[in-house]
Short mmCIF file of the C-alpha atoms (twelve columns), coordinates in Angstrom:
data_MODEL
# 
_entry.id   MODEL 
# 
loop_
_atom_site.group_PDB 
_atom_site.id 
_atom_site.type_symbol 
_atom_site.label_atom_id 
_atom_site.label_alt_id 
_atom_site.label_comp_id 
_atom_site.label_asym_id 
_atom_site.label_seq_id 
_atom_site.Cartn_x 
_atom_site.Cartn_y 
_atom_site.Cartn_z 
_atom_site.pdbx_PDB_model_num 
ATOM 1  C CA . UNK A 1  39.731 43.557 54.760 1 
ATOM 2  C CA . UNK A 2  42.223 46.763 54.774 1 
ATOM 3  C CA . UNK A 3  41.383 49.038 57.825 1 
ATOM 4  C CA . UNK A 4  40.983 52.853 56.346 1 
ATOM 5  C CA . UNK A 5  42.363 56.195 57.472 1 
ATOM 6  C CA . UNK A 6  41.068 57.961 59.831 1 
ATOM 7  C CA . UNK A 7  39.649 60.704 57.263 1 
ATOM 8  C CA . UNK A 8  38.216 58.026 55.281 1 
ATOM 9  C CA . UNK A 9  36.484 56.893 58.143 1 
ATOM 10 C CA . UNK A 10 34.855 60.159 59.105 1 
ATOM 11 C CA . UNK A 11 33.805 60.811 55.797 1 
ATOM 12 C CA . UNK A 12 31.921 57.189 55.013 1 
ATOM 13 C CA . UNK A 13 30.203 58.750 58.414 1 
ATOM 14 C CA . UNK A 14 28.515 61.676 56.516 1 
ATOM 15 C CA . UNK A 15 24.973 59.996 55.778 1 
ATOM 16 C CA . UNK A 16 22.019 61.346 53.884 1 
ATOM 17 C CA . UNK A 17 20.107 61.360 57.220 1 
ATOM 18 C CA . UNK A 18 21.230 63.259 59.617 1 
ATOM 19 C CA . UNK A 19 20.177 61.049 62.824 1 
ATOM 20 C CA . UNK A 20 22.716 58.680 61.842 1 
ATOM 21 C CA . UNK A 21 25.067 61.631 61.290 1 
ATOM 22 C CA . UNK A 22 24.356 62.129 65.323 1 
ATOM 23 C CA . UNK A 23 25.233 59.019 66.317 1 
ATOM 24 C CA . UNK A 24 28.362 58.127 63.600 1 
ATOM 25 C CA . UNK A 25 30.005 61.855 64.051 1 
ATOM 26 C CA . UNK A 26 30.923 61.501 68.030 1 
ATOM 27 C CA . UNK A 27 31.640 57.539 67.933 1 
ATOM 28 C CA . UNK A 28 34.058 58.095 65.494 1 
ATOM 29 C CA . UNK A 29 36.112 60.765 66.857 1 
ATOM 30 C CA . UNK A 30 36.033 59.507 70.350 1 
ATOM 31 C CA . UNK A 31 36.091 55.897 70.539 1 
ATOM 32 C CA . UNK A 32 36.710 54.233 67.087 1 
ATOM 33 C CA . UNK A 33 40.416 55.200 67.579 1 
ATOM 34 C CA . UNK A 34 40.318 52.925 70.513 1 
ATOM 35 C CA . UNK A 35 38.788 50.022 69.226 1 
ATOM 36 C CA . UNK A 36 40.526 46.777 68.293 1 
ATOM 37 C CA . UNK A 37 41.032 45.990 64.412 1 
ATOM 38 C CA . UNK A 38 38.817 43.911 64.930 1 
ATOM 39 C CA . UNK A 39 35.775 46.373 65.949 1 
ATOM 40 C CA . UNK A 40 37.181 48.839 63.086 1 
ATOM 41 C CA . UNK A 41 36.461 46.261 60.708 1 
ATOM 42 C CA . UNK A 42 33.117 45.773 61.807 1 
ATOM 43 C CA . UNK A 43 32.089 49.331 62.116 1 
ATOM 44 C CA . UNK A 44 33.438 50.047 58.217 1 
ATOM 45 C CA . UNK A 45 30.990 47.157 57.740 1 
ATOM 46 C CA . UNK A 46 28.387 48.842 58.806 1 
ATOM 47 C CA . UNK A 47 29.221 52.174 57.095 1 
ATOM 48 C CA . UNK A 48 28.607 49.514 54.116 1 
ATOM 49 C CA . UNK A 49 25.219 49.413 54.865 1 
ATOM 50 C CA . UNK A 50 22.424 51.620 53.446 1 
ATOM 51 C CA . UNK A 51 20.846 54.722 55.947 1 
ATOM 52 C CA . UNK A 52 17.454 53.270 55.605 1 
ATOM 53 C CA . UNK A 53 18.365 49.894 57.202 1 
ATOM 54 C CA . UNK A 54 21.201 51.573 59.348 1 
ATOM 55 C CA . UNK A 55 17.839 53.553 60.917 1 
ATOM 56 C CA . UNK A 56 15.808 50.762 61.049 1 
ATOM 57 C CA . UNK A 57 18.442 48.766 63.281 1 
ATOM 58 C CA . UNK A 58 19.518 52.103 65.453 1 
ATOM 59 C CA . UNK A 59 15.967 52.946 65.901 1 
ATOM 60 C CA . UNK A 60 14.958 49.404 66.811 1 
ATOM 61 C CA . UNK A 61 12.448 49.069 64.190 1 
ATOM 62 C CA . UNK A 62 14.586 45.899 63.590 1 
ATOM 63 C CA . UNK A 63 17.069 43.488 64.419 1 
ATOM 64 C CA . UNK A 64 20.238 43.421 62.372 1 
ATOM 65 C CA . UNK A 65 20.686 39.345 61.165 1 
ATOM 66 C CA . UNK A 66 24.574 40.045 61.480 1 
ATOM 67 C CA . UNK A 67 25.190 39.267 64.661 1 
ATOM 68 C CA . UNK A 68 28.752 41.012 64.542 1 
ATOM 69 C CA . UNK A 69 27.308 44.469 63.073 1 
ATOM 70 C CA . UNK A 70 24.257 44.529 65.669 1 
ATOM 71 C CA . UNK A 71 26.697 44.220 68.577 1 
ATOM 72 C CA . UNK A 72 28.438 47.314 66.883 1 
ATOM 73 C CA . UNK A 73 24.842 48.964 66.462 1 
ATOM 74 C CA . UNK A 74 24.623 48.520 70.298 1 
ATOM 75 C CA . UNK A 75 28.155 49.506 71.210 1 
ATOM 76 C CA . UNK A 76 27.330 52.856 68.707 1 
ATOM 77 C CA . UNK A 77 23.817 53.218 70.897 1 
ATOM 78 C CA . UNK A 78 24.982 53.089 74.196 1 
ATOM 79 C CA . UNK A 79 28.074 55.510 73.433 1 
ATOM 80 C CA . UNK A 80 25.646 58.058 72.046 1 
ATOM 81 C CA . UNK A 81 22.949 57.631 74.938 1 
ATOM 82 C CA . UNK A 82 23.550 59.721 78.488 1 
# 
């Protein structure tokens, strides 16, 4: 899987539901640059997803089955919480 710009990035970030819009919009400009190729990978796979499972899994309505993507749900969390 290619990695994608950084614009490209930002703007698979712009959701139809603004709560993930909170949490995408600062994780993206302040640590995806620092994440290994690895992480990138999996947090474009996320983007992947649809908003009403991404809000199910952030909200903790449910448990993501991919064990890679909910350790990126968690990593996403904990950056947004203070």
């Amino acid at each position: 899987m290619e990695l994608m710009n950084i614009a490209r990035v930002r703007w698979a970030c712009r959701r139809g539901m603004l709560e993930l819009d909170v949490l995408f919009q600062p994780f993206v400009e302040n640590v995806y640059p620092e994440l290994s190729d690895e992480d990138k990978q999996t947090f474009i796979r996320l983007l992947e997803c649809e908003d009403p499972e991404l809000f199910a899994w952030f909200m903790g309505h449910e448990q993501c089955p991919d064990a890679a993507l909910a350790e990126m749900v968690v990593k996403v969390r904990g950056r947004n919480t203070p």
